[in-house]
C-alpha positions as CSV (number, residue, x, y, z in Angstrom):
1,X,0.0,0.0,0.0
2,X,1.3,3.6,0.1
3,X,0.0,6.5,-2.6
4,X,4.1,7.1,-3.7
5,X,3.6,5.9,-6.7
6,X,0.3,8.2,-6.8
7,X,2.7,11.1,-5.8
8,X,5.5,10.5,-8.4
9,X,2.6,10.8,-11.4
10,X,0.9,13.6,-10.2
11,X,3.9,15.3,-8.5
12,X,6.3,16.3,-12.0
13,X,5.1,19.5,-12.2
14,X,2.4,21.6,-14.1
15,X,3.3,20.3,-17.5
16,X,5.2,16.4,-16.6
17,X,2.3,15.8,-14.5
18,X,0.2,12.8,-15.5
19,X,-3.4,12.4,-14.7
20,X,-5.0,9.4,-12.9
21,X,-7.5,6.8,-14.1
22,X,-10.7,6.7,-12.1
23,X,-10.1,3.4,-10.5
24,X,-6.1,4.8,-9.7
25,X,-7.7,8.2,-8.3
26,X,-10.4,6.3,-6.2
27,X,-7.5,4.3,-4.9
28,X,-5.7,7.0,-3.9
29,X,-8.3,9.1,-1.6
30,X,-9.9,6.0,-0.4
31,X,-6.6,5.2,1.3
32,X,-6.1,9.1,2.5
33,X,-9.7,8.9,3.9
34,X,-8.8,5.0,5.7
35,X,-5.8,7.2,7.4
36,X,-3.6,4.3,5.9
37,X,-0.7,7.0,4.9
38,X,1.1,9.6,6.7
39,X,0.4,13.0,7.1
40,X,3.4,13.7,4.7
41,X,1.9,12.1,2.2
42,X,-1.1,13.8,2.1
43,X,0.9,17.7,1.9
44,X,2.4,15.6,-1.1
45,X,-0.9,15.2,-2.2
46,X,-2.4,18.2,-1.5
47,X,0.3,20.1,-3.0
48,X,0.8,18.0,-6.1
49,X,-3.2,18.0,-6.7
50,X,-2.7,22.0,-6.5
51,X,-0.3,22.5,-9.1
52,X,-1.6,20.4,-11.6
53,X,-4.8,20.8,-10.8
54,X,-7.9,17.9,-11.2
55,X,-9.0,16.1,-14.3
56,X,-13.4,15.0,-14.1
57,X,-11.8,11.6,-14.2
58,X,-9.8,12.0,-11.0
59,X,-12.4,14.0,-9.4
60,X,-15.0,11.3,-10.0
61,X,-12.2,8.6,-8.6
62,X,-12.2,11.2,-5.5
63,X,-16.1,10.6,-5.3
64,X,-16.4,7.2,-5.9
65,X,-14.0,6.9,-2.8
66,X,-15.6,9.4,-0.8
67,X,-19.1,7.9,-1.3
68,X,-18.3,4.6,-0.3
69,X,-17.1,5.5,2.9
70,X,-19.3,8.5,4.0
71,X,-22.1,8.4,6.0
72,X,-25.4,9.5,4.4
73,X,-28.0,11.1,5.3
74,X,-31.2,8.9,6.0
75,X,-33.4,11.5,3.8
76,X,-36.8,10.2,2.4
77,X,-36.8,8.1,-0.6
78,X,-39.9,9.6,-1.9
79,X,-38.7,12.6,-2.4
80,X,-36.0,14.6,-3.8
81,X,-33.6,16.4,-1.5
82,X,-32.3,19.3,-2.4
83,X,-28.6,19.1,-1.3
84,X,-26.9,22.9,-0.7
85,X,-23.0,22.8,0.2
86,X,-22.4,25.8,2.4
87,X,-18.3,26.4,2.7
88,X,-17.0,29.4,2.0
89,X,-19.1,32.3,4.3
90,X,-19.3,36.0,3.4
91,X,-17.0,38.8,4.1
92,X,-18.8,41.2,1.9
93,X,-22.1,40.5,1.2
94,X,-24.6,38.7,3.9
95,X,-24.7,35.0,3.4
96,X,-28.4,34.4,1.8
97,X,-27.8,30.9,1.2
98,X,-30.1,29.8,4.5
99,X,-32.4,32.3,2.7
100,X,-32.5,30.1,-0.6
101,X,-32.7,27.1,1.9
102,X,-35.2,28.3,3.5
103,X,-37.9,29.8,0.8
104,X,-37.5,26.1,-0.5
105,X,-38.3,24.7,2.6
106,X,-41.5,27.0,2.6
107,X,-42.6,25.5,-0.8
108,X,-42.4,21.8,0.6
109,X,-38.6,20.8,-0.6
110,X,-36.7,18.3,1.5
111,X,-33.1,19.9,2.0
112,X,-30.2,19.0,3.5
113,X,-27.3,22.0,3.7
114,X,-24.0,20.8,4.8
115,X,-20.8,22.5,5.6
116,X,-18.2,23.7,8.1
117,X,-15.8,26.6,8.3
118,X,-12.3,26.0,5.9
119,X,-11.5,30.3,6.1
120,X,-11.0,32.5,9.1
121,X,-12.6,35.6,9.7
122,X,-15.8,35.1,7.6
123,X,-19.6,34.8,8.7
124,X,-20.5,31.2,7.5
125,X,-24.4,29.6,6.7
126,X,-23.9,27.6,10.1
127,X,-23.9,31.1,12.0
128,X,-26.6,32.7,10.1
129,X,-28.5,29.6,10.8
130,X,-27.7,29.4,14.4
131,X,-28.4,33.2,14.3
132,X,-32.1,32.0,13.5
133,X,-32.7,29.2,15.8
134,X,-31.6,26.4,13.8
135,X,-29.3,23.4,15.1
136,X,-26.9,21.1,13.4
137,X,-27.6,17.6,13.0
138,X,-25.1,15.3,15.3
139,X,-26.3,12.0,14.0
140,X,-27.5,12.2,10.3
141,X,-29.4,9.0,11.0
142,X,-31.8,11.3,12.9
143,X,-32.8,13.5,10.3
144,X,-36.6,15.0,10.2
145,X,-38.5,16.2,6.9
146,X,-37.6,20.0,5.7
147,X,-34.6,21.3,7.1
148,X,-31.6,19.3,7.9
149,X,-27.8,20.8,8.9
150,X,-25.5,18.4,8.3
151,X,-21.6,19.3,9.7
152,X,-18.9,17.7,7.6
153,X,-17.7,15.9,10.7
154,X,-21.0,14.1,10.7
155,X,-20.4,12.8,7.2
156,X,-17.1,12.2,7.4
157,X,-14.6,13.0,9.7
158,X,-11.5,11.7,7.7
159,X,-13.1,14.6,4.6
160,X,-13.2,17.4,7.6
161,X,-9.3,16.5,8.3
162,X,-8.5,16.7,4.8
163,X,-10.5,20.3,4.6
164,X,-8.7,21.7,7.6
165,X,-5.0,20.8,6.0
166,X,-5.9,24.4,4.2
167,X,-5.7,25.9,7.8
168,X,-1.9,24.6,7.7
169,X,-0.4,24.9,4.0
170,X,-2.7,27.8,3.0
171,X,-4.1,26.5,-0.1
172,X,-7.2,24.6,-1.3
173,X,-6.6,20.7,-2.1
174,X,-9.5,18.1,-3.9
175,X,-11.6,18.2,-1.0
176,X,-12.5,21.8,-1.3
177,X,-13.9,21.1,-4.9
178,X,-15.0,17.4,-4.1
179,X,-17.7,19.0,-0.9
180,X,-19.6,20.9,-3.9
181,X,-19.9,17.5,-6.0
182,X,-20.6,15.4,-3.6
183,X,-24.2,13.4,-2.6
184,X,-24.4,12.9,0.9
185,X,-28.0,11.6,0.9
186,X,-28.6,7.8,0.5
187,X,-32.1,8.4,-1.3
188,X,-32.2,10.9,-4.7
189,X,-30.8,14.5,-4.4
190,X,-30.8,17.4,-6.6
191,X,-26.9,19.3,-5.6
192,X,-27.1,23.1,-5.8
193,X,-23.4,23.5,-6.2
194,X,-21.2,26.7,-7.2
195,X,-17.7,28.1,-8.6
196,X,-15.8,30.5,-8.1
197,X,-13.8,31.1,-11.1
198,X,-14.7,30.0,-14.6
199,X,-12.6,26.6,-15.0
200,X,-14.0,25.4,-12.3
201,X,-17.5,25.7,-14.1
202,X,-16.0,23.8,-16.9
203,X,-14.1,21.2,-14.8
204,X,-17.3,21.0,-12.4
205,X,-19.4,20.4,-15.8
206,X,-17.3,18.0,-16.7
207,X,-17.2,16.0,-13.4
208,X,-21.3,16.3,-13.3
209,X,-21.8,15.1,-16.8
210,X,-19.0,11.8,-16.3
211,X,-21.0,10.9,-13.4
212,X,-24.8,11.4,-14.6
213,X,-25.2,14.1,-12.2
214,X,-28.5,15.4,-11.0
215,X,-27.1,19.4,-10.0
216,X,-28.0,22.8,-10.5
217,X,-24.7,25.1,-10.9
218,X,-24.0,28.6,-10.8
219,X,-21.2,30.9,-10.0
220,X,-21.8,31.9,-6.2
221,X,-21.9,34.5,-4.0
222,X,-18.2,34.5,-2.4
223,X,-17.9,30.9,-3.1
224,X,-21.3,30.1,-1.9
225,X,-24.2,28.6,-3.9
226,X,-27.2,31.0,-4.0
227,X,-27.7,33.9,-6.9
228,X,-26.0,37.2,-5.9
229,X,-28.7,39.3,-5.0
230,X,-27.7,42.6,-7.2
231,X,-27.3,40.6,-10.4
232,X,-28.6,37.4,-12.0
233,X,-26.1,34.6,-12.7
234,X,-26.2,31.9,-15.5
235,X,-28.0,29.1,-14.2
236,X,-27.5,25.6,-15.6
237,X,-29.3,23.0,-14.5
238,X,-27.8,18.6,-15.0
239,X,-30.0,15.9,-15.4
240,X,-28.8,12.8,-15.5
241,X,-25.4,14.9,-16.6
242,X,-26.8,16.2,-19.6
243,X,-26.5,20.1,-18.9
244,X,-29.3,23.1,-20.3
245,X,-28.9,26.3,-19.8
246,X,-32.4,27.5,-17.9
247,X,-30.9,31.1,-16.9
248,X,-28.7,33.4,-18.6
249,X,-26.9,35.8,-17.4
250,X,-28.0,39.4,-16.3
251,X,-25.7,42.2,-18.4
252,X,-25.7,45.6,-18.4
253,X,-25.9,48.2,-15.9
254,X,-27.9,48.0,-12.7
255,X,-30.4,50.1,-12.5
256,X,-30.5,49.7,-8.9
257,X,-29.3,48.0,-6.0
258,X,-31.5,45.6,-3.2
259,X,-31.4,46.7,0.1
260,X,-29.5,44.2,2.0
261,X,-28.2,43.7,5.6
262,X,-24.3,44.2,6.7
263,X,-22.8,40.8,7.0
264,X,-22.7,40.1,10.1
265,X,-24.5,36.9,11.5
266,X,-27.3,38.8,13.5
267,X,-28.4,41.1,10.8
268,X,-28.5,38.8,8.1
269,X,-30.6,36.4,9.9
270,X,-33.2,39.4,10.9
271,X,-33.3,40.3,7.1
272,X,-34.1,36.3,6.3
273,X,-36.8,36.5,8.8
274,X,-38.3,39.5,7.1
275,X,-38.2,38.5,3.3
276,X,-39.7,34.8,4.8
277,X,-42.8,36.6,6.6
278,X,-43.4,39.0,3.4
279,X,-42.5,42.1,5.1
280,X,-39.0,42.1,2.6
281,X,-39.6,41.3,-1.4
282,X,-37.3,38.3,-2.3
283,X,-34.0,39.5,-4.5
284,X,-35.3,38.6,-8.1
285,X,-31.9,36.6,-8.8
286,X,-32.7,34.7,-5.8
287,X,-36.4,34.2,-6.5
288,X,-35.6,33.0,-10.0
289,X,-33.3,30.8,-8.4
290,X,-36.2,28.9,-6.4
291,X,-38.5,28.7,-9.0
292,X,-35.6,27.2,-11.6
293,X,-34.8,24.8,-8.9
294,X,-38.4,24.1,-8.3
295,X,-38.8,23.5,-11.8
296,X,-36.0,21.0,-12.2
297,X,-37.3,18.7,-9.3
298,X,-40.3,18.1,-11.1
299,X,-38.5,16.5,-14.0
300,X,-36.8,14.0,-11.8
């Protein structure tokens, strides 16, 4: 055993690098995320995976791996959950992502958001939520219809480790990207998943479509995945992998700008609370959000 020989294909550089197979690249995490190699091996990794940078084959490996070993969430098989990775926070803008969860809670969608902090310094979903009364799951096998939190830790703790090897070397690895890709429900799920920078659309379009995705993907609101509230996004919505676009993007000036809360945990969630007992109009790019997600789940 050992991922060495991993290493020496993946480690030669941006342009001697070779990509992995998905069998080789399953391999690989699975034996990261057993804890069967040493924590120098993983930098290796890490920093290797950084530089060259993933290929939809390796990044489905990565999943393959990381679904069979996760636990899932014990969501109802009747219906589909809505799944809403929450990672990244907000330094800027308020995070309106429980927002998004929420209104589609209000219409009768089961959703799971799951998450936990990988930056300093930034007011994450989890706050917002707690900020409104919510609690995260610690067992996913107790999971209720609507609303479920789901911390990394309680899908997998070996993932979370991997996440937090940011907090030491400063830069994101596979896990950062595989968290927005990944299914963490054992019955069907709809991901609402984001980028940040425009190959990662194409590499995350790539992934969805090699792995007959069901995902709705836009670029996010400082990294996470609901519409920026001053200006409509592409939307593109995967099923079965095969990608249409169902929004395009807004262009042009802005004619004006929404009236929306400082970041900070406590405001943001009042604001929610407001727009989700009508005494706040939904942001447009939001609301077109819901009802483009809404539409999807009925074709699946």
């Amino acid at each position: 055993m050992g991922i060495g020989n991993y290493i020496k294909e993946i480690g030669r550089g941006k342009d001697g690098a070779r990509a992995l197979s998905r069998e080789q690249a399953a391999d690989l995490l699975g034996q990261i995320l057993d804890a069967q190699v040493t924590d120098l091996e993983v930098g290796a990794f890490c920093l290797a995976m950084r530089i060259k940078g993933e290929t939809a084959e390796e990044m489905a490996g990565f999943l393959d791996a990381l679904h069979a070993r996760m636990t899932t969430l014990a969501n109802d098989a009747s219906q589909v959950t809505v799944v809403i990775p929450c990672y990244n926070g907000a330094r800027k803008l308020p995070a309106l992502a429980p927002l998004l969860a929420l209104l589609l809670v209000q219409a009768g969608v089961q959703v799971c958001v799951h998450g936990t902090p990988t930056e300093s310094g930034r007011t994450t979903s989890f706050d917002v939520f707690s900020a409104l009364g919510y609690t995260p799951l610690q067992d996913v096998n107790a999971a209720s219809a609507g609303l479920n939190l789901c911390p990394t830790e309680a899908l997998s703790p070996a993932l979370k480790k991997l996440l937090d090897v940011r907090r030491v070397v400063s830069l994101r690895n596979p896990a950062h990207s595989l968290v927005k890709l990944m299914n963490p429900c054992k019955g069907r799920a709809l991901i609402v998943s984001s980028y940040t920078h425009p190959e990662y659309a194409a590499s995350m379009a790539q992934t969805f479509q090699l792995t007959q995705a069901n995902a709705f993907l836009i670029r996010g609101t400082e990294g996470e995945p609901v519409a920026d509230a001053r200006r409509t996004p592409q939307m593109d919505f995967f099923h079965n992998g095969i990608m249409q676009t169902v929004q395009a993007a807004q262009t042009g000036a802005l004619q004006s700008l929404p009236d929306l809360p400082d970041p900070s945990a406590e405001a943001t969630a009042a604001y929610i609370q407001q727009v989700l007992q009508r005494q706040r109009v939904v942001p447009a790019p939001i609301a077109l959000q819901v009802q483009h997600i809404l539409q999807a789940l009925k074709s699946l």
